[in-house]
Structures are given as C-alpha cells and as structure tokens.
N, C-alpha and C positions, 0 to 999 in steps of 0.2 A: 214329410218328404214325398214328392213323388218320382222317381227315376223315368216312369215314361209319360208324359203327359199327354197324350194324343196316340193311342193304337188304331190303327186299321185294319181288322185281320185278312176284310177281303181282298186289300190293296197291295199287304204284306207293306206298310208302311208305320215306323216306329220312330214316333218324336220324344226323341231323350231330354228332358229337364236339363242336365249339364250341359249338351250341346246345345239345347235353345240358349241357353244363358251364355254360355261361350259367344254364341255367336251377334249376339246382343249386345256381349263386353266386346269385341272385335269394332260393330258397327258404331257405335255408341264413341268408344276410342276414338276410331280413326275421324270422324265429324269435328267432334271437338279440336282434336289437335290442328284440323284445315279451319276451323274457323278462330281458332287460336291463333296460328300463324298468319293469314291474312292481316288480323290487327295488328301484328307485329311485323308488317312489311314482308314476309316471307312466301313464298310461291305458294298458297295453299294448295292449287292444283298440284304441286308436285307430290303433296301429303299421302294423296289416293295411288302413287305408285309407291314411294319409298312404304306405303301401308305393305304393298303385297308382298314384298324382302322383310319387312321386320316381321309382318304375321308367319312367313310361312319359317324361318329362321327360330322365331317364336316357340313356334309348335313343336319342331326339331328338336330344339333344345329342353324345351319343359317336357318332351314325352323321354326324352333318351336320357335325362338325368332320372325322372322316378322311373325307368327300364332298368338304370344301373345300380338304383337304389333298392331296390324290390326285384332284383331277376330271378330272385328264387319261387316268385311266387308264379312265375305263367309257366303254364303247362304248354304250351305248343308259340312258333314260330307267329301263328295267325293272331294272336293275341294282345300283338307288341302292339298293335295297327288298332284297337277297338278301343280309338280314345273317347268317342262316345260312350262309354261307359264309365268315364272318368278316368285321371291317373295321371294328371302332369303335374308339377310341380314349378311354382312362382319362379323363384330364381333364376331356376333354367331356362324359362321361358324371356326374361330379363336380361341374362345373356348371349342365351342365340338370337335374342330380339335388334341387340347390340351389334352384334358382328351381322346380320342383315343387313342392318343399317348404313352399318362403315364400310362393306360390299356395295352398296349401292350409290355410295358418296361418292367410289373410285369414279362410276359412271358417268353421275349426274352431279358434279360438286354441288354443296351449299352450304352457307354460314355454320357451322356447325352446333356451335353454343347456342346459338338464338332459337336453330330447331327442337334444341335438346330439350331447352326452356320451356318451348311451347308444348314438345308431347309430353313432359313430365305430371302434367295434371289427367293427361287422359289415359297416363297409365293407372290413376289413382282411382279412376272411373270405372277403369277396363276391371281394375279389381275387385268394386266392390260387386259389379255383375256376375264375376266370377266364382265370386264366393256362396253367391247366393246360386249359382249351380252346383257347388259342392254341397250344399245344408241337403238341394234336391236330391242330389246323389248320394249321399250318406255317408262320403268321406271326409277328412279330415276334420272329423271328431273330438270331442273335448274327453275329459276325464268325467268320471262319477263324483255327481253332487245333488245335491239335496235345494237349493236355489229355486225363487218361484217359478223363472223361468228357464228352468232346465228341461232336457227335453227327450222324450224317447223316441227309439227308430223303430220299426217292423221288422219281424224274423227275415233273417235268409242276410243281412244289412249289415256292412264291414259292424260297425257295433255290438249289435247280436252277435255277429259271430266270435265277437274279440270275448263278448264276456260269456259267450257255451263254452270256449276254449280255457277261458281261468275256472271256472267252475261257478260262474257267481248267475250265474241263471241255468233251469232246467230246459233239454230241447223243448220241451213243448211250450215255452215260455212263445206268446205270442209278440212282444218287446222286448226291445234292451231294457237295461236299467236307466234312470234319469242322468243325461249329461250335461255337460256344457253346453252352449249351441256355440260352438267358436268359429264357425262359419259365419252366423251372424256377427260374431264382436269383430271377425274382421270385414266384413263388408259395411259395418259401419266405420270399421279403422279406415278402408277407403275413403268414404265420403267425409272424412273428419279433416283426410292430408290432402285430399281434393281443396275443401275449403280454406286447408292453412297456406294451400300455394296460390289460390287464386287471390288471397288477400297481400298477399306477400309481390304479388304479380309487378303492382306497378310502383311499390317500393325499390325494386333492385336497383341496385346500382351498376352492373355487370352481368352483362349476359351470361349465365352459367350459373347462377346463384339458385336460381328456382329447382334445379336439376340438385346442386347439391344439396338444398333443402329437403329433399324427397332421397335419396341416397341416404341420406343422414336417419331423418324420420322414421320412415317406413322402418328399417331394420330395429327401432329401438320398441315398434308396437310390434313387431313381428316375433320378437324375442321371448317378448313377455307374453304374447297368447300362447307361444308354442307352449309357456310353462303349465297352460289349462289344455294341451291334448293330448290325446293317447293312442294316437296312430305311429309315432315316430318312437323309436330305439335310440338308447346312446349314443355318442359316434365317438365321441372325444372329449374327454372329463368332465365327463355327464351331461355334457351338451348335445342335444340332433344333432341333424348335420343343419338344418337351417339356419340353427340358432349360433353356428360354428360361422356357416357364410354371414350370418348377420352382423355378425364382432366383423367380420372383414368388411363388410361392405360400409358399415359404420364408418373403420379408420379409413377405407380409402373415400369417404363424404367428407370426413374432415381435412385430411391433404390435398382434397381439390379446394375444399372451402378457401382450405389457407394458401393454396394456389391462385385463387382467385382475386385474392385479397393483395397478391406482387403485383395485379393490372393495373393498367389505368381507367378510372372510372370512363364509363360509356356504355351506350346500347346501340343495337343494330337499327332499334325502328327509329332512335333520336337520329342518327346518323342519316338514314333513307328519308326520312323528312324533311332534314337539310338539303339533301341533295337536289 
C-alpha cells in the first residue's frame, strides 16, 4: 500500500493514493458513460454536467454516511472534510449520486432509463478504481487468513491497528498480520459486473434492464465480500450495515426488474433511429 504516492516537502505538496484513484474512478466514469450515451442516441455532451450534480452529490453522500457510521471515531470538526485520507462509503455515495442526478433532471430533462443504462457500467468502472485506492489506503480490509495471496499492511495502518488493539500483534510489530486483500476482490467484482453489463448491453429489450442488472448484481458480490472483512461491526442480525442495504437494494433490483417486465418492449436509440 502506498497512502502518499508523491510527497513534496519543499512544495508542501501531498499526493494521496485514494485520491489519485478517486479521481481516476470519477474521470474514467464520467467518459465512459458520454461515450456510452452517444451510441445510445443520448446527449453525451450533457454527460459532463449531469457528471458535476452526481460527483458532487456522490461525495456528499458516501462521506456523511461513513461520518454517521464512524462519528465516534473523529476527534475534531476539521476531520469530517479529510476525505483524502479515505472514508467514504459506496452506497452513500450511490445515493446521493441518485438524488444529484434526479436534481439535475428537474433542470435539464432527459430520457431517464436510457441514461441510467448507459451510467450503470461506468459506475462498475468507477469502482473497481476505487477500490484499488482503498488497497492504497489500507482501508476496507479483509479478515485474517493464511491464503497465498493474503496480504500485509504497515504499522500505524487501520489493520495494524485493528490487530495491536485485539492483542494479536506486539507494538513493535512492524506489519499486520496476513489478510484478505478484498479491496482487490472487489475491484476485480467491478471489472467482472462492468463486463456482464456490456455484454448484456445490446441484448435488452427495455431501457432500464442494464440498471437493474447492476442493482441486482453488485449487491449480491458486495454481500459476500463483506463476509471476508473486518472493518465493519454488526448492525442488524449479524449483518453490517452494507450487507443490510445490500438485501435492500437486492429486492428493490428485482421489483424494478419486474416492473420492467409490465413494459412494452422498446429502446430509446431503436426509437431515435427511426426518427
């Protein structure tokens, strides 16, 4: 892991691993989803503003969910703000990415389903970049295991610290113990539901399908990695809370599925090509 990949001390300039990568899943994202949309008849131009309501909406939302989840852990008011140092959380960020979105719709209408379709792969994108700024960062952590490719962090590192606090290493211990890397299992979960929706792409029948395909999906790999990590607490009959939103987000992918399924078959770019 490196958390700062680039110091400068004469510059007083510090490039953090999560935030290069953040920002990488952001750029990476928003491309995709405008040259998505183009083939799909949709504004792409419009991709790059509705980008700036769902990023910043995003941010909002995945920092103030793990704020509300973790408030016991900051010591002061200034700390809420040092997301460069990691600390948001996916879902959050999926929901206030959501309400950005449907704020921006009011302004600027567009198709809605057909948008949805096309960002839904580049949110699958955005995540596996994500993830791989959390391996950098050292959060969201698997459990201990003996696996070839399990992996250790460096002192001072949420991991280290999780296992000086159980007793299972001494301070001077210069690593954690060997974990998970489930930062990496899910940044490969991204690139695996990226390629099951691009495949899926021009099979649908219904605008809306690729969305609820990923709705559905993601929750059911997100459930099961949470079961290899060791950053999250109970919430609710032994579940996180992730893996609590996961069961939801699950049933509400399959009531759109089966909402989807009262339409009448059509697409938006079949439609725009007729025209």
């Amino acid at each position: 892991m490196h958390q700062i990949l680039i110091d400068i001390p004469s510059l007083g300039v510090k490039i953090y691993g999560f935030g290069l990568m953040l920002t990488l899943a952001m750029l990476a994202a928003m491309n995709l989803a405008a040259w998505r949309a183009r083939k799909e008849k949709l504004n792409g131009d419009q991709v790059f503003d509705l980008a700036i309501w769902v990023l910043i909406g995003g941010l909002f939302g995945a920092r103030l969910f793990f704020v509300i989840e973790y408030w016991k852990s900051f010591e002061s008011v200034y700390d809420i703000f040092k997301i460069w140092n990691g600390g948001i959380v996916l879902y959050g960020s999926i929901i206030g990415g959501m309400i950005g979105l449907l704020l921006y719709r009011t302004l600027r209408p567009f198709p809605l389903r057909p948008m949805l379709d096309a960002i839904s792969p580049a949110v699958a994108l955005g995540i596996a970049f994500g993830r791989i700024g959390c391996f950098l960062n050292g959060c969201c952590y698997g459990d201990i295991c003996n696996l070839p490719w399990a992996v250790t962090f460096p002192a001072k590192t949420s991991p280290w610290i999780n296992h000086l606090d159980h007793n299972l290493i001494l301070a001077t211990a210069a690593r954690s113990l060997p974990v998970h890397p489930t930062q990496i299992y899910s940044a490969i979960d991204g690139i695996l539901i990226l390629i099951l929706l691009t495949a899926y792409y021009p099979l649908r029948k219904r605008d809306g399908e690729v969305t609820a395909i990923f709705i559905m999906a993601y929750p059911i790999t997100r459930f099961l990695i949470e079961q290899l990590r060791n950053d999250e607490v109970g919430f609710v009959g032994g579940l996180t809370i992730s893996q609590a939103i996961s069961v939801g987000f699950f049933l509400f992918g399959l009531g759109y599925w089966a909402y989807l399924r009262t339409l009448p078959r059509g697409r938006f770019a079949d439609q725009a090509v007729a025209a």
